[in-house]
LUMSEKE-130169 format. One record per residue (C-alpha): residue number from 1; residue in three letters; chain; x, y, z. Coordinates in pm, 1 decimal, always signed. Example, Ala and Ser with C-alpha at 12.3 -4.5 7.8 and 13.67 -1.06 7.14 Angstrom:
# residues 2
  num  residu  chaine         u         v         w
    1     ALA       A   +1230.0    -450.0    +780.0
    2     SER       A   +1367.0    -106.0    +714.0
//
This chain:
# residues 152
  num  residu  chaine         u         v         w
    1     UNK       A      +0.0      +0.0      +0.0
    2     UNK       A     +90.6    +373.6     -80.9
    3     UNK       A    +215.3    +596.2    +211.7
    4     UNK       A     -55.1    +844.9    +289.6
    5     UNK       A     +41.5   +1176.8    +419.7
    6     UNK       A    -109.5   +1412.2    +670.8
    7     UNK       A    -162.5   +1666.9    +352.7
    8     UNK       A    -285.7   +1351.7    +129.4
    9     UNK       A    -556.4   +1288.8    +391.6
   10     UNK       A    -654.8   +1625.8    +405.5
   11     UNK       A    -687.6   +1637.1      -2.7
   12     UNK       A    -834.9   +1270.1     +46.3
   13     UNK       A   -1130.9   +1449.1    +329.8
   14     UNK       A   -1195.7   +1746.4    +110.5
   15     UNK       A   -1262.1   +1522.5    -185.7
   16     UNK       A   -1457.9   +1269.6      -3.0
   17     UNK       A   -1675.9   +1526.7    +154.9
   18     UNK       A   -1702.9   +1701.4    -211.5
   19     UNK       A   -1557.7   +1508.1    -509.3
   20     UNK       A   -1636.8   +1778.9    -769.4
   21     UNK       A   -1414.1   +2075.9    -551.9
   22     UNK       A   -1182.9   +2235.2    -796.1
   23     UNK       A    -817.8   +2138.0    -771.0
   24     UNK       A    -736.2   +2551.3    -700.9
   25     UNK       A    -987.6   +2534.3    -444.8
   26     UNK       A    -831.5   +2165.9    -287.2
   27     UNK       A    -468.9   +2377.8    -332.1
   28     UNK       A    -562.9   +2716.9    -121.1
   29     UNK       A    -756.8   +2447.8    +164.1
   30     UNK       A    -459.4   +2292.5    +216.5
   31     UNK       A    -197.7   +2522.5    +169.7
   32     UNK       A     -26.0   +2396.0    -158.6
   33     UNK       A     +34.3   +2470.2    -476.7
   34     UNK       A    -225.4   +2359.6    -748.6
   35     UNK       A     +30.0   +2198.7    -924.8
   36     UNK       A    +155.7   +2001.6    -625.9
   37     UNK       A    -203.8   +1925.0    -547.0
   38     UNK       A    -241.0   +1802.2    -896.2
   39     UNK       A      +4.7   +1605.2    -893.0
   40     UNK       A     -79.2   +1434.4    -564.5
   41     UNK       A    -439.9   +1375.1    -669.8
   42     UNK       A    -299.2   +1225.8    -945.4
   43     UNK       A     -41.8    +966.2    -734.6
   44     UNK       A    -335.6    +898.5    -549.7
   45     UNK       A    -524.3    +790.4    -804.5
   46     UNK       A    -231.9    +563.9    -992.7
   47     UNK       A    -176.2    +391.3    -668.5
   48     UNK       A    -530.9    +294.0    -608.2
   49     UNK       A    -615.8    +506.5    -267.3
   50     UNK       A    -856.7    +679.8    -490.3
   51     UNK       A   -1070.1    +446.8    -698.2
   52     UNK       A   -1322.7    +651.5    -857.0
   53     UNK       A   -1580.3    +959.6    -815.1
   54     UNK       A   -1957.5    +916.1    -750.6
   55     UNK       A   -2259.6   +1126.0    -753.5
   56     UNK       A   -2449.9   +1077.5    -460.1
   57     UNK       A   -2775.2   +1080.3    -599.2
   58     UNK       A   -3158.6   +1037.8    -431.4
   59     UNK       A   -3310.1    +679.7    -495.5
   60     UNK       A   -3666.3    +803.1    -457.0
   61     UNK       A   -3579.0   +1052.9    -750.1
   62     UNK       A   -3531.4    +725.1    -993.1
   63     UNK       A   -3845.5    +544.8    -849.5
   64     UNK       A   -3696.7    +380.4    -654.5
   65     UNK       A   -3785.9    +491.1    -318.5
   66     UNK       A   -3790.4    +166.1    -112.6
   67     UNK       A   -3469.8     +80.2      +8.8
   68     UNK       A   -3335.5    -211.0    +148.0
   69     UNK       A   -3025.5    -402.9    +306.0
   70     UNK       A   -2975.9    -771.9    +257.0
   71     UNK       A   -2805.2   -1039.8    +425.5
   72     UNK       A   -2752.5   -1296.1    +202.8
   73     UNK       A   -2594.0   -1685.1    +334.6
   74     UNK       A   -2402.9   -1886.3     +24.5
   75     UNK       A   -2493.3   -2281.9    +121.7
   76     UNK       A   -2170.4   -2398.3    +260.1
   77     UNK       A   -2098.7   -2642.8     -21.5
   78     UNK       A   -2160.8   -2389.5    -293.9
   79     UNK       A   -1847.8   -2139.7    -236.9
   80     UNK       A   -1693.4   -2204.9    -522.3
   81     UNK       A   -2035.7   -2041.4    -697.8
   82     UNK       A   -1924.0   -1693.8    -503.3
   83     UNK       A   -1800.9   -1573.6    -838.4
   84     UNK       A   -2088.5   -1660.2   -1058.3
   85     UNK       A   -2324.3   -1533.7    -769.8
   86     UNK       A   -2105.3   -1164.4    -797.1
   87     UNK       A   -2122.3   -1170.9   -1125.7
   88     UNK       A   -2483.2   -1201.2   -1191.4
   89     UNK       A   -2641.8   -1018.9    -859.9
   90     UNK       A   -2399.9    -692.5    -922.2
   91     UNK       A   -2563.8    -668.5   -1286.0
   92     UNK       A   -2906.9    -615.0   -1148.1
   93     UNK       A   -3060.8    -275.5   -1151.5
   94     UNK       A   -3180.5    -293.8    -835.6
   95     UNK       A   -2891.3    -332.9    -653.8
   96     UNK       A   -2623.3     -21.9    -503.4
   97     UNK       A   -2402.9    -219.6    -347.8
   98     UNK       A   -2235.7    -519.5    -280.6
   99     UNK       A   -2022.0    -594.3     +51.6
  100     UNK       A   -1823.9    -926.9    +117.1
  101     UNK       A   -1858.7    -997.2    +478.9
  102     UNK       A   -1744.2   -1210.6    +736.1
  103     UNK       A   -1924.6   -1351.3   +1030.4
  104     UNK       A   -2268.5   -1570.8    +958.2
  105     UNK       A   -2337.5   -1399.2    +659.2
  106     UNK       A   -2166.6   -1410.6    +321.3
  107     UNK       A   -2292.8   -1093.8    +159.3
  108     UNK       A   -2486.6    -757.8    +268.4
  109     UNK       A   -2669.0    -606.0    -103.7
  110     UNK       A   -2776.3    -260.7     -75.5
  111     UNK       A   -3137.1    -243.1    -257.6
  112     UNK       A   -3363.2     -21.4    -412.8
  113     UNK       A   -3685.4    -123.0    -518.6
  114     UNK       A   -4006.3     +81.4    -643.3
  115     UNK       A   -4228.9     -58.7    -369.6
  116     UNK       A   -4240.3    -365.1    -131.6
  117     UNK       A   -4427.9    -602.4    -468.6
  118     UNK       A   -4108.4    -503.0    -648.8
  119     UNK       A   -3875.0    -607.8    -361.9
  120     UNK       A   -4040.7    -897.9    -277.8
  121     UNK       A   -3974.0    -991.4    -619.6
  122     UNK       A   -3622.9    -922.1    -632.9
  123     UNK       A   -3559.1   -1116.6    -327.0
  124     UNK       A   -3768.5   -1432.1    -458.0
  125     UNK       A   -3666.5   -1409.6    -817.5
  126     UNK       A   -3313.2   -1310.3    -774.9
  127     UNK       A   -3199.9   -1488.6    -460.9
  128     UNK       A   -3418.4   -1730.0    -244.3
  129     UNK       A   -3486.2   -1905.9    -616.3
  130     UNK       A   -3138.4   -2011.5    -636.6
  131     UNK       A   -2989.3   -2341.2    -471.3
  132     UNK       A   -2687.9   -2168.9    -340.2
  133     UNK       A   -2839.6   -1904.9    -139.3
  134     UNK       A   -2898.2   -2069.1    +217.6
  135     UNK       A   -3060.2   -1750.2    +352.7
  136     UNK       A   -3185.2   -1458.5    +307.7
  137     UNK       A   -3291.2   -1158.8    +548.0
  138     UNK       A   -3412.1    -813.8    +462.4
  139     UNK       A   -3433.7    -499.0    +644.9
  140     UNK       A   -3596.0    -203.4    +509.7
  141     UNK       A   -3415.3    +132.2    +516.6
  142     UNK       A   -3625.1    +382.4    +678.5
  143     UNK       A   -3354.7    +684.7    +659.2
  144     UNK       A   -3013.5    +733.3    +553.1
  145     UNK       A   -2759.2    +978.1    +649.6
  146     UNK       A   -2400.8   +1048.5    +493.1
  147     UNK       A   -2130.2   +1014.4    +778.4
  148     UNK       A   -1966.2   +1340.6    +818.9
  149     UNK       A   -1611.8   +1234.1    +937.4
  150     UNK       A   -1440.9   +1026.1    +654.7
  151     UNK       A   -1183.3    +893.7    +953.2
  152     UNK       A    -925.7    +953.2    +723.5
//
């Protein structure tokens, strides 16, 4: 892994809390020049620390205002379907995000769904339908909030 400096986790906090700031802008915040910022942003990127820019952008807004998280369990002698299972689930539309976990379950999906028919669905259809899905648990998202610190 890349050393990370005090001034590339200040660049790294300004950008997380606002991806779209303007490298001048980055610069004068923390004290260097925009070429050296540049340049830094730039190191960061090549070396992997930074591995993209999103939009953080309102579900409801897309029709999609139903959101869920769900644990998902792979059957115990289907591992070596943990590819296949990535591969297919991280296609759908309905689904944000995908997190590889350990304890009891395998996988946590962030969801979005147009109403609880249309989640239902997904869950039936795109998981509990398939043999190498042990279990499945859902848990509607009533509110979601942005952490302020990046702990960077």
């Amino acid at each position: 892994m890349p050393v990370v400096d005090e001034i590339d986790h200040r660049i790294l906090n300004l950008l997380a809390a606002d991806a779209r700031m303007p490298n001048n802008a980055l610069a004068a915040e923390v004290g260097i020049a925009p070429s050296t910022c540049l340049g830094r942003i730039r190191a960061l990127r090549e070396s992997g620390v930074i591995r993209g820019y999103h939009a953080d952008i309102d579900q409801a807004a897309l029709g999609r205002p139903m959101q869920a998280m769900i644990s998902v369990r792979i059957q115990s002698g289907a591992r070596e379907r943990i590819g296949a299972f990535l591969d297919r689930i991280r296609r759908r539309p309905e689904v944000h995000n995908v997190y590889f976990l350990s304890g009891a379950n395998d996988f946590l999906l962030h969801v979005g769904a147009a109403d609880a028919h249309m989640l239902r669905d997904f869950v039936v259809d795109q998981l509990s339908v398939h043999p190498e899905i042990a279990l499945t648990e859902t848990n509607l998202i009533f509110e979601h909030y942005r952490g302020e610190a990046t702990g960077l």
